[in-house]
Structure formats: C-alpha cells, structure tokens
VOBAVEX-466476 format. One line per 5 residues: number of its first residue (from 1); for each residue x, y, z of C-alpha. Coordinates in pm, 1 decimal. Example, Ala and Ser with C-alpha at 12.3 -4.5 7.8 and 13.67 -1.06 7.14 Angstrom:
BEGIN
1	1230.0/-450.0/780.0 ~ 1367.0/-106.0/714.0
//
This chain:
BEGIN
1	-2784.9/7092.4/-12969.0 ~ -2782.3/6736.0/-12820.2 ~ -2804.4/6589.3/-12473.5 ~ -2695.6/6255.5/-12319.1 ~ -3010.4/6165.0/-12302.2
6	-3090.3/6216.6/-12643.0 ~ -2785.1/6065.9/-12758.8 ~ -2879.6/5706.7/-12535.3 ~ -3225.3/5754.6/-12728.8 ~ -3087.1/5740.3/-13082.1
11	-2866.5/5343.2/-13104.9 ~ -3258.8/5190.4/-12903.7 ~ -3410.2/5411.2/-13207.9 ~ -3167.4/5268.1/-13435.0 ~ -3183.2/4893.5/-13306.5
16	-3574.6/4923.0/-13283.5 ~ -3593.4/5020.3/-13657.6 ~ -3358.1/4701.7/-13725.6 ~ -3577.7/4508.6/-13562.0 ~ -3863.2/4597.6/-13759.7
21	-3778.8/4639.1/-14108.7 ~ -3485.6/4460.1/-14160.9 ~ -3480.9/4153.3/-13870.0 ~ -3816.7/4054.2/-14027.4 ~ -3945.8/3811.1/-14239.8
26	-4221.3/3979.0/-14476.8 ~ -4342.8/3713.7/-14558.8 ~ -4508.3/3599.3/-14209.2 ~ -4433.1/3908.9/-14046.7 ~ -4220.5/3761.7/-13782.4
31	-3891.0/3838.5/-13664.1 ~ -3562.0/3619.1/-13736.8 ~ -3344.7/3454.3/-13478.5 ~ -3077.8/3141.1/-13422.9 ~ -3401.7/2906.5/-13346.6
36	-3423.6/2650.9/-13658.7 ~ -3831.1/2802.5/-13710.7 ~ -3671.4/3159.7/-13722.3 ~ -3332.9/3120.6/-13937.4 ~ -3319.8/3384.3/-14242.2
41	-3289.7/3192.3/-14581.1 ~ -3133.2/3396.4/-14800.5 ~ -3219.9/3364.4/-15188.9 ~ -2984.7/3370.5/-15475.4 ~ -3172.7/3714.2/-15583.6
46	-3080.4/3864.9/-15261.9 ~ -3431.9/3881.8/-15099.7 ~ -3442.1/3689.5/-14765.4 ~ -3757.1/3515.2/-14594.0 ~ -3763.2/3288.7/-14286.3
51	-3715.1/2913.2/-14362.3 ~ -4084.0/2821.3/-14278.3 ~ -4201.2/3043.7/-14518.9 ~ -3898.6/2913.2/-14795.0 ~ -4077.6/2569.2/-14732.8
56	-4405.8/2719.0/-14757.5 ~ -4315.1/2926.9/-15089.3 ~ -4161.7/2620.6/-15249.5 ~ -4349.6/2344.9/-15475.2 ~ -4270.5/1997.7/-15617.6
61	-4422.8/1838.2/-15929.3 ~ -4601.7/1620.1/-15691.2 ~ -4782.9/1936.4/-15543.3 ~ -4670.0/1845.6/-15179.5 ~ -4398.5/2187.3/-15170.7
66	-4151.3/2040.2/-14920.6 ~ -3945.3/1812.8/-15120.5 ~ -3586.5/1928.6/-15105.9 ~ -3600.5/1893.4/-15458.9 ~ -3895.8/2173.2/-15488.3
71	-3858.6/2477.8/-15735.9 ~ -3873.4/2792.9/-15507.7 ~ -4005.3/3143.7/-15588.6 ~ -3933.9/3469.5/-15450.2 ~ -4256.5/3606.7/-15390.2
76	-4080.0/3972.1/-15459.9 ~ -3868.4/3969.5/-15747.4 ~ -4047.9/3613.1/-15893.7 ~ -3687.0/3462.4/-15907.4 ~ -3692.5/3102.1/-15937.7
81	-3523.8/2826.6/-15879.4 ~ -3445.1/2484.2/-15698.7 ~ -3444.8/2511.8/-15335.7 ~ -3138.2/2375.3/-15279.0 ~ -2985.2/2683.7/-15428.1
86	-3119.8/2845.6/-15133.3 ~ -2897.8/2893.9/-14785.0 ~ -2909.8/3084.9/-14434.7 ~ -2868.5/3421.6/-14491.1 ~ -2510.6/3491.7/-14246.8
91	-2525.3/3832.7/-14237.0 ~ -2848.7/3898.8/-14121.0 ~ -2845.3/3569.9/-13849.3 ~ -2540.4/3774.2/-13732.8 ~ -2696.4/4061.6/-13721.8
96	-3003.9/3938.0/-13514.5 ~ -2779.2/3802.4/-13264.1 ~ -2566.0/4147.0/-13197.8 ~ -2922.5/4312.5/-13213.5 ~ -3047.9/4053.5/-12920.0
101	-2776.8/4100.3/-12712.3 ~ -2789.0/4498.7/-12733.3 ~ -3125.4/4462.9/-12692.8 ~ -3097.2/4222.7/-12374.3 ~ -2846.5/4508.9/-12203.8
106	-3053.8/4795.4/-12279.3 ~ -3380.6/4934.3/-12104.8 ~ -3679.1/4764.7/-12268.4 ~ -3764.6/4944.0/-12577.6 ~ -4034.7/5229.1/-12585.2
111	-4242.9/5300.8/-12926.5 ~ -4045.1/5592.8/-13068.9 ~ -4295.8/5897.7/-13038.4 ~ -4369.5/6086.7/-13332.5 ~ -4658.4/6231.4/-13562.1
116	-4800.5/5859.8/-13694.2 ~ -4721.2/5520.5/-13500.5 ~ -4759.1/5180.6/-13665.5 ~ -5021.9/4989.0/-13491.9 ~ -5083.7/4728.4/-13723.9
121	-4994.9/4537.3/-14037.8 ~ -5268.2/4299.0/-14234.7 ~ -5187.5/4102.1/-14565.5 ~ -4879.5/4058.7/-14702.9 ~ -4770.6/3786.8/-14993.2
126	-5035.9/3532.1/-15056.0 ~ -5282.5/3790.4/-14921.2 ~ -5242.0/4066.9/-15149.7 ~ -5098.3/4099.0/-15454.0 ~ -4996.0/4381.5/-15650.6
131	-5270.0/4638.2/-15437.7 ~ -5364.2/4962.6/-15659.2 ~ -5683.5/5112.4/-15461.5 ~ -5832.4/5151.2/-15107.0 ~ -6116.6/5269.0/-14992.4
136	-6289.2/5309.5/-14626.9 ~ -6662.0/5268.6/-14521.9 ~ -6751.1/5615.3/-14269.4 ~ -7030.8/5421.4/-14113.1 ~ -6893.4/5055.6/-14043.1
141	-6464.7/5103.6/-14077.2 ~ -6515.7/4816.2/-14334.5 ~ -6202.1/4814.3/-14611.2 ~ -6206.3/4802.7/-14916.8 ~ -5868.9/4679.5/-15178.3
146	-5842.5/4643.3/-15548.2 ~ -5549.2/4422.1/-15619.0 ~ -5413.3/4189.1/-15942.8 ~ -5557.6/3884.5/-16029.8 ~ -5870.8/3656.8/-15977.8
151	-5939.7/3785.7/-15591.7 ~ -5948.2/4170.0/-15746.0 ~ -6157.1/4294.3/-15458.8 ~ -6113.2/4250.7/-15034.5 ~ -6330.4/4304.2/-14843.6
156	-6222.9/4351.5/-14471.6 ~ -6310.8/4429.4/-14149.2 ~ -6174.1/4733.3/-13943.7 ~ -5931.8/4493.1/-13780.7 ~ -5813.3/4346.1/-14085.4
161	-5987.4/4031.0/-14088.9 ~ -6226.4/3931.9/-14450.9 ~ -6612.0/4071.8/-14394.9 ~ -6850.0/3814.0/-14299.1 ~ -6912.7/3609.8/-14659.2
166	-6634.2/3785.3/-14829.4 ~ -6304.5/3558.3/-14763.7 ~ -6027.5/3568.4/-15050.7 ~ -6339.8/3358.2/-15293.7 ~ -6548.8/3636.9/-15326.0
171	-6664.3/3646.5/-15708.1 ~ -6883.4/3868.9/-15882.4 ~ -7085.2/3907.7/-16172.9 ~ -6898.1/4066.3/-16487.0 ~ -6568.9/4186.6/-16248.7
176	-6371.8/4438.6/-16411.1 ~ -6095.7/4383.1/-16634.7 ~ -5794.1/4586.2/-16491.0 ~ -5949.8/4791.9/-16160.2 ~ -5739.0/5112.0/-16075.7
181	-5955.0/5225.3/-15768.7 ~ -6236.3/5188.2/-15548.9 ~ -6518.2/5428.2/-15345.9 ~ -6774.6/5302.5/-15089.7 ~ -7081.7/5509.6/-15148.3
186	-7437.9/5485.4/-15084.6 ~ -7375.4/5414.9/-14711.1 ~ -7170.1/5134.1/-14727.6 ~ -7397.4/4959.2/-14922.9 ~ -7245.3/5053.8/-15321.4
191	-6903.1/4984.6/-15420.2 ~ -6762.0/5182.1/-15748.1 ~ -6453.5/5092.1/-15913.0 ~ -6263.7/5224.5/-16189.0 ~ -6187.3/4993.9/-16463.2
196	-5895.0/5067.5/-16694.5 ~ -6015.9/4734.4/-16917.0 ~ -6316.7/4876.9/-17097.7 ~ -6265.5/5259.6/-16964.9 ~ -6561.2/5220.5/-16712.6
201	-6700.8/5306.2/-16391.7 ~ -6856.3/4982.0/-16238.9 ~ -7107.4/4988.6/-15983.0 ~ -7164.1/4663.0/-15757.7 ~ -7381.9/4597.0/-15468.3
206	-7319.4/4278.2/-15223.6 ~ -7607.8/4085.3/-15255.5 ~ -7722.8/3789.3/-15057.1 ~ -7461.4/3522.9/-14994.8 ~ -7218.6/3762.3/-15055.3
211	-7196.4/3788.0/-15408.9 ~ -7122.2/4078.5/-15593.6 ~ -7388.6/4192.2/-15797.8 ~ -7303.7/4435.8/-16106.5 ~ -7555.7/4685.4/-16099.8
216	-7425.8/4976.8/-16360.4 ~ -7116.9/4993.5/-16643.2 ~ -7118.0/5339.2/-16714.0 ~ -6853.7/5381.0/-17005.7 ~ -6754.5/5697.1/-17229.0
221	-6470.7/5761.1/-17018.8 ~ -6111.2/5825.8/-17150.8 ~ -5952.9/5652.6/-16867.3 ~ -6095.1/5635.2/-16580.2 ~ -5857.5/5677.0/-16291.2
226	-5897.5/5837.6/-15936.0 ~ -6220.5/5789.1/-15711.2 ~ -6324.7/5888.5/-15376.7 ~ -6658.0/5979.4/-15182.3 ~ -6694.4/6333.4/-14945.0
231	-6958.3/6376.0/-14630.1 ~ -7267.1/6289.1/-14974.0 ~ -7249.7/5927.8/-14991.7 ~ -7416.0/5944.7/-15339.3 ~ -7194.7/6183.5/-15485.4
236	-6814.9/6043.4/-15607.4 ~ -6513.7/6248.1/-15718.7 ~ -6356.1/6095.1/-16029.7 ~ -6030.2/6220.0/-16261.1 ~ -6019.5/6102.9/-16622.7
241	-5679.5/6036.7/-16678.9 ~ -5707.2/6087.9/-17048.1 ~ -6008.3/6355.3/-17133.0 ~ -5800.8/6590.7/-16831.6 ~ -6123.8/6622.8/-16662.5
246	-6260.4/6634.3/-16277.2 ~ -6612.5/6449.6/-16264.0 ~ -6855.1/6475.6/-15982.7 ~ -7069.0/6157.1/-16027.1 ~ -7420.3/6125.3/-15869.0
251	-7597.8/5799.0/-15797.2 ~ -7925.4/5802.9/-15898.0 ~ -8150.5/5485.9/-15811.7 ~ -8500.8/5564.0/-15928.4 ~ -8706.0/5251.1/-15888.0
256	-8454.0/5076.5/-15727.0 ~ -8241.0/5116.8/-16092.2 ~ -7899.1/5305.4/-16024.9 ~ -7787.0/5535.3/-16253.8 ~ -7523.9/5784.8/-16224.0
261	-7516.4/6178.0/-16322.4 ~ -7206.2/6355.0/-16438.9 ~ -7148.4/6673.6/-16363.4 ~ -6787.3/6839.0/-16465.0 ~ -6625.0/7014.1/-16222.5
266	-6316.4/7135.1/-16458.6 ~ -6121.2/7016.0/-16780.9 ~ -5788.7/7109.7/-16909.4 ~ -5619.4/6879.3/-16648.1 ~ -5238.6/6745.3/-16701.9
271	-5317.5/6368.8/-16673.7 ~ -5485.1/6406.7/-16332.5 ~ -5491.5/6050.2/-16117.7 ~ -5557.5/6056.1/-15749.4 ~ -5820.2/6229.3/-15573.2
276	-5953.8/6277.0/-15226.0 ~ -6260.2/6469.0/-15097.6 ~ -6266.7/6665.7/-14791.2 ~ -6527.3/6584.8/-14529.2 ~ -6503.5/6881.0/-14363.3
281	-6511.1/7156.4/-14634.1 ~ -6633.5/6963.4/-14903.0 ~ -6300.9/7086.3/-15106.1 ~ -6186.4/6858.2/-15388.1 ~ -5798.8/6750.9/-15381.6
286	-5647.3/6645.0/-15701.6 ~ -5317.0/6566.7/-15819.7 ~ -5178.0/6588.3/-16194.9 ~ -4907.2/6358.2/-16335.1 ~ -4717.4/6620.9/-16629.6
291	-4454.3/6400.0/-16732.5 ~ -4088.5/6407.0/-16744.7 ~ -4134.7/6741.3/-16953.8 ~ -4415.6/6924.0/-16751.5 ~ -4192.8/6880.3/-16459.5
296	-4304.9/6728.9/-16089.8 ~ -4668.9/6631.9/-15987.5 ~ -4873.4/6890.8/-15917.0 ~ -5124.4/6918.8/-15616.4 ~ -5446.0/7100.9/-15704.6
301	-5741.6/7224.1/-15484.6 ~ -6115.7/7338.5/-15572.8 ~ -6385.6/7378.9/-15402.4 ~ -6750.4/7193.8/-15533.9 ~ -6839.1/7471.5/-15790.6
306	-6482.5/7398.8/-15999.5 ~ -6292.3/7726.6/-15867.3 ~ -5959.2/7632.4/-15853.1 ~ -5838.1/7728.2/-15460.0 ~ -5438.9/7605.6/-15433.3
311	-5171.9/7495.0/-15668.3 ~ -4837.6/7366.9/-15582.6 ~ -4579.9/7291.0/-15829.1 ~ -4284.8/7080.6/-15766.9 ~ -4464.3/6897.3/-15439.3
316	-4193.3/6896.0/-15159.9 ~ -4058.7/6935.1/-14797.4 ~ -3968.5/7262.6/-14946.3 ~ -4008.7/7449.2/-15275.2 ~ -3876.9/7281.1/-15562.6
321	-3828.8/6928.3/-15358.8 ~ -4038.4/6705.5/-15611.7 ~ -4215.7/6398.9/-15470.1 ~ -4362.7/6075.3/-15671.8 ~ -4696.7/6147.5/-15540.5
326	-4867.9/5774.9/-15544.1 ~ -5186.4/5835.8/-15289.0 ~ -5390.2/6114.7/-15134.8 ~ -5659.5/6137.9/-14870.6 ~ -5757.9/6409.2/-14588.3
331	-5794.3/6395.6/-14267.5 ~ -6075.2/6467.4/-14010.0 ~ -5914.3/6867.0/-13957.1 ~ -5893.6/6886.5/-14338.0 ~ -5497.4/6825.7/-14427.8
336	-5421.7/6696.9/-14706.5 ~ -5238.7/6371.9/-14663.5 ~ -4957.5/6236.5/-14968.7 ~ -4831.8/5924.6/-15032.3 ~ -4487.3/5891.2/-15219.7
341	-4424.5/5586.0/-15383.0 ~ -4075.0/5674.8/-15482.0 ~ -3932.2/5758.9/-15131.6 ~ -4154.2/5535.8/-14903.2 ~ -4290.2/5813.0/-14723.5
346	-4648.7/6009.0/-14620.8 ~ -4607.3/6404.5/-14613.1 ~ -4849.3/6634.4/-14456.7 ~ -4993.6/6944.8/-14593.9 ~ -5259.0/7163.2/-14448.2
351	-5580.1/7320.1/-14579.4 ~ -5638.8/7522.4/-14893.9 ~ -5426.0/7780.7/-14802.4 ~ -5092.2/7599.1/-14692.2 ~ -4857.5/7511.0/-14975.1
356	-4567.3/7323.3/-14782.6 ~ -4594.4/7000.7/-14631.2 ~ -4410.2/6829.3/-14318.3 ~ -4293.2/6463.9/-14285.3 ~ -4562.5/6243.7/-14107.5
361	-4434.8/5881.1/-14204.9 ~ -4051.1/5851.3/-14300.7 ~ -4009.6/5506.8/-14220.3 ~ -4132.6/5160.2/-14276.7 ~ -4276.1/5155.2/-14586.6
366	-4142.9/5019.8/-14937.9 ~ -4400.7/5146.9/-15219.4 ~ -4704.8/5335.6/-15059.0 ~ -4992.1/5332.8/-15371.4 ~ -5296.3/5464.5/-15185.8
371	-5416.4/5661.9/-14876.3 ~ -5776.7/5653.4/-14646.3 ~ -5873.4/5804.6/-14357.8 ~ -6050.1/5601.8/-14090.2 ~ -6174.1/5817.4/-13811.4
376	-5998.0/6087.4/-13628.7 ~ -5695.1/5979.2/-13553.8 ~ -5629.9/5642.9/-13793.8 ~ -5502.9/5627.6/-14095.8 ~ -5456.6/5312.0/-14377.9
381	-5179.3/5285.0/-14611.8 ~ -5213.0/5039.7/-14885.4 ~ -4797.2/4947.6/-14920.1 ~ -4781.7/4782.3/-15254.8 ~ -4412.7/4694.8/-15213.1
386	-4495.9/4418.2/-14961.4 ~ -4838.6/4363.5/-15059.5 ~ -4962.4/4482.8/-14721.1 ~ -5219.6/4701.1/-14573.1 ~ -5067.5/4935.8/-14281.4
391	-5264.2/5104.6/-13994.9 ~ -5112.6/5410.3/-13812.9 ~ -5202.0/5595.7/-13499.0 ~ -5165.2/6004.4/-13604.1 ~ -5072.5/6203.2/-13286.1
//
C-alpha cells in the first residue's frame, strides 16, 4: 500500500542515489557538472573520472603528466592509453544537468532514513590500493588497513586522517610479504598481521619515530588467514585457512620479549577465513569458504571453550539465499555483521540464536572486503572496489 507522499519520496530517493554513486567522480570524490573543473571524461574502457583527475592520472616521458600527449591510466581497470583517446563523457554531463534541474524544482533533499547512513568516505585511488584487512583500536578509534604494495599498512586517525608519524612512508622492519589481515591488541600498542608470504603471524610494535618495529614471526601455520581481538586485548582469534583450524593466540611478553601461546579452539574447519570476536559475550564468529562443491559459505558460532553454538548454511535474506560473504564483525549488542563482496551489500544477523539476517547496507558500495566496529553506533567498511574506507551511522 502506497501514499502520495511516499510516492513524492521515491524520484528525491532516486535522484539522491544518482547523485551519489553515479554523478561522482571516484577518483576525488566530487560530483560532476557543465563547469570545465567538473566535466566527466569518459575513457575508452568505459570508466569515467572528472577531467582534473584525467590530468592528474595522466603522465608524459618528461614526468610533468599534463602534456596532451601523456599516456593515461584508468586507475580501475589499468586501461591505458594516450590521452587524447580520452573525451567528455555525454551521457553522464546530460545526465547531471536533468539531475540539477530536478533537483533545483524539488524540496531540498533530506538524508534518506534507514538502518546505516553514510557519514563519511576516506581514501580512494592513490590512497589505497587493493585494501584486504581492517582493524579498529577500542581505546583510541585509531584504524588500521592492510593494502597491496610498498605502503602495506595505514595507519589513521578516527577521522580518517594518517596517525601522527605514520603518513603513506611509514616503513618497517622485515614487513610481510603478502598481508591478508590485521588485529590491534595489547591496548593499542601491538599490531598482528597475517602474512600469506611465509605462512606467519607477525607481530610489530610502533616504536619511536614511528617506525615499525618487528617484534615476533611466529610461523607453522598452514595459511594464516582471519584475525581479530575480543574485550582481552592479549588474546587474538585466528582461522588457518589450510590446517581447518580456529586458534586462540595469547601474547605473552615476559621480560619485555613477546611471545604468543596457541591454544585450539576447534579443527575440522571447511577452509575457514574471516573471523570476528564478540565483546559482549566473548562468542567467536567464523565463516567457512566450501567451494563450488560444498555449496555457499557457511556462518559458524562458538563460544571460548570450542562448543560449536549456531550454524547456517546457505547465508541469506532467507533460507537457501547464498551470499559471497567477504567481511564480518559484531556490534556493541552482539549481531553479527556480514559483508558481501559479490552483491555490494552489509546484512545483519543477530546473536547466537538467530539464523536469518536483514539488509542493513544495500547501497553504495562496489566490493566490501572487511568489517569493524567502532563504538556503539559506527561502523567501517573497507570497500576494495574503490579503494576506499567508508564510515556509517547505524540507527
């Protein structure tokens, strides 16, 4: 059943969603218009960006990037080519025109109301690149992001900005080879990563200057994949990818030495990979990749002694509705909060004993790869299909 009013509040929901994820540059971040400093350029891939950021993307063999003559490349599908091959993108300067004059005879736009509202948007191409793992200090709100290449680790404030001595040329001793994911533990003060490379767990400690100093490789792993730290910030949840194993790991620093303790929670996992720890129960959250042949991802729960509390097959809206499960965390009430990378969307699933899950984030992301929980009501979704970090408001 439908009302007028609801049916005036779906085109301003329509034209504010055009606005944001499709009359935008993502690149810069910044919406396209007629103005020469806003024009789409449209690529010969199909990708678009704003003619700045063309400029800015583009590079001569004299290094000065804003010949005519440059050699462009799309910083999404790594296309290249001469810029000249380049143009205004038509449709879209159209369509930012019909949108601004809708727009200019409509009442001013309110943020559409729902269960999670973007606040915020950090990173992007140049910043990030190819992001895999997030994690989120309890006591400070500081960020941490394991990503591709040199600059594997950020460091970042709560709003978004690089910690105080750890800009994009933060460098460490011995950094890992291929990092999959990241845990703050020991009160902010420890960072552990996973490190597909050498199939270790890596334990690093900023030291003055802000250097990272490697302080433990602790190896014997299959694969180390999935990390994350509960309400005991010396005590990390890990999955071994390959040994089908759930790992609580204990920092130990006798003498100022850290050492870690392994203690198995369970074994005979499918291929488990992401992990999140409850705060609030201390319940352990794990989810297990089968394969084509085992059939969809599979969420399993257990509390801190290994007894398994919740298993749902097929991980859906609704029974049999698979997802591509990509990133898990819980909230402050205890729900179980999962990413899917395939869909661009963040589902919602209670505590232990709730085994469907309702929409929480259904628009506005491209490739979601991780999930953390800031404080009560904020949550941070590492979008790896624009290279961005995202900040929602939960209602």
């Amino acid at each position: 059943m439908s009302s007028a009013g609801s049916e005036r509040q779906q085109p301003r929901g329509l034209i504010r969603d055009i606005e944001l994820h499709v009359l935008e540059c993502k690149v810069c971040f910044e919406r396209f218009g007629s103005n020469p400093g806003r024009r789409p350029c449209g690529l010969p891939c199909g990708h678009a960006v704003c003619w700045p950021c063309a400029w800015a993307l583009s590079r001569t063999g004299t290094g000065t990037g804003t010949a005519p003559g440059g050699q462009l490349e799309c910083p999404f599908c790594r296309w290249s080519g001469p810029v000249s091959r380049a143009a205004d993108c038509l449709p879209l300067l159209q369509l930012a025109e019909l949108v601004s004059a809708a727009a200019a005879g409509a009442e001013p736009l309110r943020p559409r109301e729902g269960p999670a509202e973007l606040s915020s948007v950090f990173g992007g191409w140049g910043e990030l690149l190819n992001p895999r793992g997030l994690a989120v200090c309890s006591h400070s709100g500081a960020l941490a992001v394991v990503q591709d290449g040199e600059q594997w680790l950020r460091l970042l404030e709560r709003g978004g900005g690089p910690l105080p001595g750890a800009g994009p040329g933060l460098s460490a001793d011995q950094p890992p080879v291929y990092p999959l994911d990241v845990a703050v533990a020991g009160g902010g003060r420890l960072l552990a990563v996973t490190d597909a490379g050498d199939r270790s767990v890596k334990v690093f400690a900023r030291a003055p200057g802000g250097r990272l100093q490697l302080l433990l490789t602790e190896g014997g792993f299959g694969l180390p994949w999935g990390l994350d730290s509960g309400s005991d910030p010396e005590r990390l949840a890990l999955t071994d990818w390959a040994q089908g194993s759930l790992l609580l790991l204990e920092l130990q620093p006798p003498g100022g030495r850290v050492s870690l303790r392994r203690e198995r929670v369970c074994h005979g996992l499918c291929h488990p990979r992401e992990v999140a720890v409850s705060r609030q129960d201390g319940c352990i959250h794990v989810v297990e990749h089968p394969g084509p042949r085992g059939g969809g991802r599979r969420l399993k729960t257990f509390n801190s002694r290994g007894q398994l509390l919740r298993q749902v097959d097929g991980l859906g809206r609704s029974p049999g509705a698979g997802l591509g499960i990509s990133g898990i965390a819980v909230d402050a009430q205890g729900n179980v909060l999962l990413a899917d990378g395939d869909s661009g969307t963040v589902l919602r699933m209670g505590g232990p004993d709730k085994r469907q899950g309702r929409s929480l984030i259904e628009r506005g992301l491209v490739r979601p790869v991780a999930l953390a929980w800031a404080d009560g009501h904020t949550l941070m979704v590492l979008d790896a299909g624009d290279h961005t970090l995202k900040v929602y408001t939960v209602h």
